[in-house]
C-alpha positions, 0 to 999 in steps of 0.5 A, spaced: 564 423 521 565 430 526 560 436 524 565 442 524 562 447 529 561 454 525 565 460 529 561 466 530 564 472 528 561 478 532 557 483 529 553 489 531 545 488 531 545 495 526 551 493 522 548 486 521 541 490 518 544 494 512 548 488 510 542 484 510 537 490 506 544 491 502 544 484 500 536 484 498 537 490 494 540 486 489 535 481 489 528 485 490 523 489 489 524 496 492 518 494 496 520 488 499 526 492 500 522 497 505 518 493 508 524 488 510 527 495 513 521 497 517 520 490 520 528 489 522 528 496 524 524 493 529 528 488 531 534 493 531 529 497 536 528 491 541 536 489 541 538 496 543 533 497 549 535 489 552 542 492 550 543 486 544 549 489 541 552 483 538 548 478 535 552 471 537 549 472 543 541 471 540 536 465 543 531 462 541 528 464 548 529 471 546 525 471 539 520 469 543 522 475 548 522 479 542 515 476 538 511 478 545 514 485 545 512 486 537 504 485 539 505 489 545 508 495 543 505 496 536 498 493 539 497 489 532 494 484 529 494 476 528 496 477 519 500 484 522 505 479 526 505 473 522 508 478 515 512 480 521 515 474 524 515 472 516 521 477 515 524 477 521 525 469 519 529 471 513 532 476 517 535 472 521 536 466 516 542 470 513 544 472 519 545 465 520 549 464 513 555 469 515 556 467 521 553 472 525 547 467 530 547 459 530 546 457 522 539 453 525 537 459 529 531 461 524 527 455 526 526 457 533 523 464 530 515 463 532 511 465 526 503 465 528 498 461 524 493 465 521 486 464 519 483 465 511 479 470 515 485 473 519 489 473 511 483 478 507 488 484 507 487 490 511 491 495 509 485 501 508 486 508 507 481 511 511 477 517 508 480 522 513 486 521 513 485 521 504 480 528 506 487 531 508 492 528 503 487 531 498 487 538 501 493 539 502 493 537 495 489 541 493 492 547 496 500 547 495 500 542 488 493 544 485 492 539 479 499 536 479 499 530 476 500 527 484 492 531 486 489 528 480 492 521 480 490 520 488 482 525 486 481 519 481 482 512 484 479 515 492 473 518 488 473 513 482 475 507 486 478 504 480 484 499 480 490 502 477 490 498 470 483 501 469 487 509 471 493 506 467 489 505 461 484 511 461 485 517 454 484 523 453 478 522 449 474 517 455 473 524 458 468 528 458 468 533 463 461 537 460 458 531 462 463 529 467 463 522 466 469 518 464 469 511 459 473 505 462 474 501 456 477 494 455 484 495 450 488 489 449 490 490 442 492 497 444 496 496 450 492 497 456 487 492 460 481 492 464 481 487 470 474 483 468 475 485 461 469 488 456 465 486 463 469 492 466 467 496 461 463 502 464 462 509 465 464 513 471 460 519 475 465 524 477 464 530 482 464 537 479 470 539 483 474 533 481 471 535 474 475 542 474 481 539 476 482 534 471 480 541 466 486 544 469 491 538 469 489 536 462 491 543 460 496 545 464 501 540 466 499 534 463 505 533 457 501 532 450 506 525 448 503 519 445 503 512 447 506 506 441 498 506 439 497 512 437 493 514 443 493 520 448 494 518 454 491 521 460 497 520 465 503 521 461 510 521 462 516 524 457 516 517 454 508 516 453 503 512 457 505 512 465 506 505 467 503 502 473 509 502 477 509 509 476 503 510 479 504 506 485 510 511 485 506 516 486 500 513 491 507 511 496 508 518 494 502 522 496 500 517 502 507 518 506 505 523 511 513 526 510 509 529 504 505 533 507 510 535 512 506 530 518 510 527 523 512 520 522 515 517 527 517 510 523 520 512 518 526 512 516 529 515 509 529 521 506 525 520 500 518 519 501 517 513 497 521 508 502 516 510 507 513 504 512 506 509 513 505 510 506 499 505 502 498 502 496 493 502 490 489 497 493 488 501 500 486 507 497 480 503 492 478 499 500 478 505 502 474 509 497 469 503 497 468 503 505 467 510 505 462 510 499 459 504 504 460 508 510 456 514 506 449 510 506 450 508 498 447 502 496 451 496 496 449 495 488 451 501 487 458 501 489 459 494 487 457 497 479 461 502 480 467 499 483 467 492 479 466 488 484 462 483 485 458 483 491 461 477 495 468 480 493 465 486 495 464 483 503 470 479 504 475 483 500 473 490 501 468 492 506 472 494 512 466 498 516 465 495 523 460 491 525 457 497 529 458 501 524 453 496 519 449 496 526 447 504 527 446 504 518 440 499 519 438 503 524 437 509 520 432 505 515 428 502 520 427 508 524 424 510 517 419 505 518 
């Protein structure tokens, strides 16, 4: 039997990218739309300057081609060029089943293996960058729901369920601490259970912005157990995802109106420089960490065990660590 060779049909490397995020948007979460964006926005980047403009004409040799400029021009690591080389694989894929590249060309796509070392995710925010983000804060949406949302998780470190399932009655600003308490009847969870249920420290600062938030801005609605949440929407308790929402938000330089040469939309949530929860609670624990405090401490305020702490979260480098240790020998 005689295989039917496929015709290509010719398409512009820019075209063939919004259909493809058009499909996705039917099938994905709309960060994994974003970051398809981001990461072909690149090859679109790479078509024009080797002048590409129809993509039946893509090799194998030029993914290769395409592959070497991606390290050299974003100087990134091995995992950044793996979860790049991974999106572009799919990319290319669907180009291969409308017709637009060879149906098999996505197998020459080149991906990098990986270590476990290399797979810890990195993302950090870092604590100048957070410094910035909080005055501008603190300056232009004093106590929004935005500045008392990213003051929590960059001074507290907690993880989003625990921001999620805070009430208004866990705070005690006289003393100014906050109770994190495991819920599960009651619609909200701690990660590690009744074992992360503790009190929480907060700066006197911090204190008096909740103060202003909580009497303010924040809308007095129950949630479906009775209870006054501390985060709330116009239907009750603010759910994780709207908290992503607002970290996305906050953490896009376009928010605070710094340039931001990636990006490509007009809303700050689609914004490839903005980070996650979890980068802000990795960030917040390696400042902590960079600051001296001890590593017991950081791990009973954060949660975290200790072995986790290492691999997952601590992200000062090994200089950093060096010139610490010198501080308390030169104490001897």
């Amino acid at each position: 039997m005689v295989s039917r060779e496929v015709r290509l049909e010719p398409i512009e490397p820019r075209t063939a990218q919004q259909l493809f995020l058009d499909h996705k948007e039917t099938e994905c979460t709309e960060s994994t739309v974003r970051n398809h964006r981001y990461h072909t926005t690149k090859f679109v980047e790479w078509c024009e300057e080797n002048d590409v403009d129809n993509l039946n004409d893509l090799t194998g040799r030029d993914l290769q081609a395409l592959r070497l400029w991606r390290k050299e021009e974003g100087d990134i690591n091995l995992m950044t060029l793996n979860n790049y080389m991974c999106s572009l694989r799919v990319f290319i894929k669907w180009c291969g089943s409308i017709e637009a590249v060879p149906e098999n060309l996505y197998d020459k796509v080149m991906v990098p293996r990986v270590s476990p070392e290399d797979q810890q995710a990195d993302e950090t925010l870092d604590a100048e960058t957070a410094k910035e983000i909080l005055a501008y804060l603190s300056t232009f949406h004093y106590a929004s729901v935005e500045h008392a949302m990213l003051g929590l998780l960059w001074e507290s470190g907690m993880r989003i369920g625990a921001a999620n399932g805070l009430d208004v009655d866990d705070v005690d600003l006289a003393e100014e601490q906050l109770q994190l308490v495991h819920r599960p009847s009651e619609g909200t969870t701690l990660k590690n259970g009744t074992g992360g249920e503790r009190p929480i420290a907060i700066t006197s600062d911090f204190a008096d912005v909740l103060d202003a938030y909580i009497e303010r801005i924040r809308k007095d609605v129950p949630d479906d157990h009775g209870r006054d949440p501390l985060f709330t929407t116009s239907h009750g308790r603010m759910s994780r995802t709207s908290i992503r929402r607002i970290v996305y938000k906050v953490t896009s330089p376009c928010f605070r109106n710094e340039p931001c040469p990636d990006c490509t939309e007009t809303r700050s949530a689609q914004c490839p420089e903005a980070v996650n929860p979890h980068a802000v609670r990795r960030g917040s624990i390696t400042h902590y960490l960079t600051q001296d405090i001890p590593v017991e401490v950081v791990s009973d305020r954060m949660n975290v065990s200790r072995d986790v702490l290492d691999k997952h979260y601590d992200q000062r480098t090994e200089q950093v660590k060096l010139e610490q240790r010198r501080g308390y020998l030169e104490n001897i």
